[in-house]
Structures are given as C-alpha cells and as structure tokens.
N, C-alpha and C positions, 0 to 999 in steps of 0.2 A: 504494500500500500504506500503513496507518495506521501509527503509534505508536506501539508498547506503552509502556506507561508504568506504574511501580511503583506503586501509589497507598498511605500506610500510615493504616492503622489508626491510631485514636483512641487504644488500647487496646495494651497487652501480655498476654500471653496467662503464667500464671504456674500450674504447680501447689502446693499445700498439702499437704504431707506428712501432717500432722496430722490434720486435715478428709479426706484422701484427694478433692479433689475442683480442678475447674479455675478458677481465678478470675481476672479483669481488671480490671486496673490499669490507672489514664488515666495516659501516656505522662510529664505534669508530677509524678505521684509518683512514677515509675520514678523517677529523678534520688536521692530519698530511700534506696529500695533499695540503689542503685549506690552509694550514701556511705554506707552501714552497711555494705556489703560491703567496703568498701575499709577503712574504716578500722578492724572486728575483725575480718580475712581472721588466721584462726590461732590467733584467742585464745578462750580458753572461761573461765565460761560466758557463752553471750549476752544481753544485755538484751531484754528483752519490747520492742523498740519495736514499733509498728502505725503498719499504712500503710493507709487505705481501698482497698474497690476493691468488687465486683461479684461474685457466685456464677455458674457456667454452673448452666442445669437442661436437663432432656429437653425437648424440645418433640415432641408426641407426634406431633402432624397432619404435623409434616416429618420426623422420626422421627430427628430429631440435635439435637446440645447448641445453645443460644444464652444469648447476657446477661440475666441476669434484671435489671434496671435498675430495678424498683417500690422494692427496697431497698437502700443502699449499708451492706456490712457492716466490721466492722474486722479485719483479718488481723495476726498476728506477722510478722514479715519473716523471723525467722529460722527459720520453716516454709515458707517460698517458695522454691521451685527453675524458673527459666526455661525456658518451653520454646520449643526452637528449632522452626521449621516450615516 
C-alpha cells in the first residue's frame, strides 16, 4: 500500500472582502500578513499596507476558479480574510 502524503501549495488561498473575490498569496508573503495581524490585532484604524498576490478567475472549459498568474496584482491586507479548506 503507498503513502499519502500532504503535498502544500505554493500558494495561500485568501478572500478580499473589498474586491469580493478569491486571491493567492505565495506562502513567503503570508509571513507579512501574519505580522500585521499580530501586531494591530484590536487596534483601528488600519494602515493600507499591501501585500502582492494573484486574482482566481473562471476558467470556462473546466468550469471552476484557477490562478490567473499573467498578472501579479496589489491587495490591502486588511481586506484579507483566510480561508481554511
């Protein structure tokens, strides 16, 4: 019998409140995220910091979301909400 084994994404998977739409963030700017959360967890209002990442779009011929990667766009951090999956 094989392996299973977890293999992780490049990618975090992040909604945009704002934008209403799903965006992905490479794993080395999560780290960015995670220390603006930490450090105004409570306090308002929040600074505009931006973090890059990636828009999902439709893909029509498979008929679900992927990474659009032709363009890296800039997001607020504090329009970003994790989603667990």
């Amino acid at each position: 019998m094989g392996i299973l084994r977890n293999i992780k994404s490049d990618h975090e998977i992040y909604e945009n409140k704002s934008l209403e739409c799903l965006v992905a963030i490479e794993r080395n700017d999560c780290k960015q995220i995670k220390a603006f959360r930490k450090k105004y967890k409570g306090k308002e209002p929040l600074p505009n910091d931006k973090v890059e990442g990636y828009k999902f779009v439709m893909d029509e011929e498979f008929d679900s979301l992927k990474i659009d990667f032709s363009q890296k766009l800039s997001f607020e951090i504090k329009d970003l909400i994790n989603v667990k999956g």
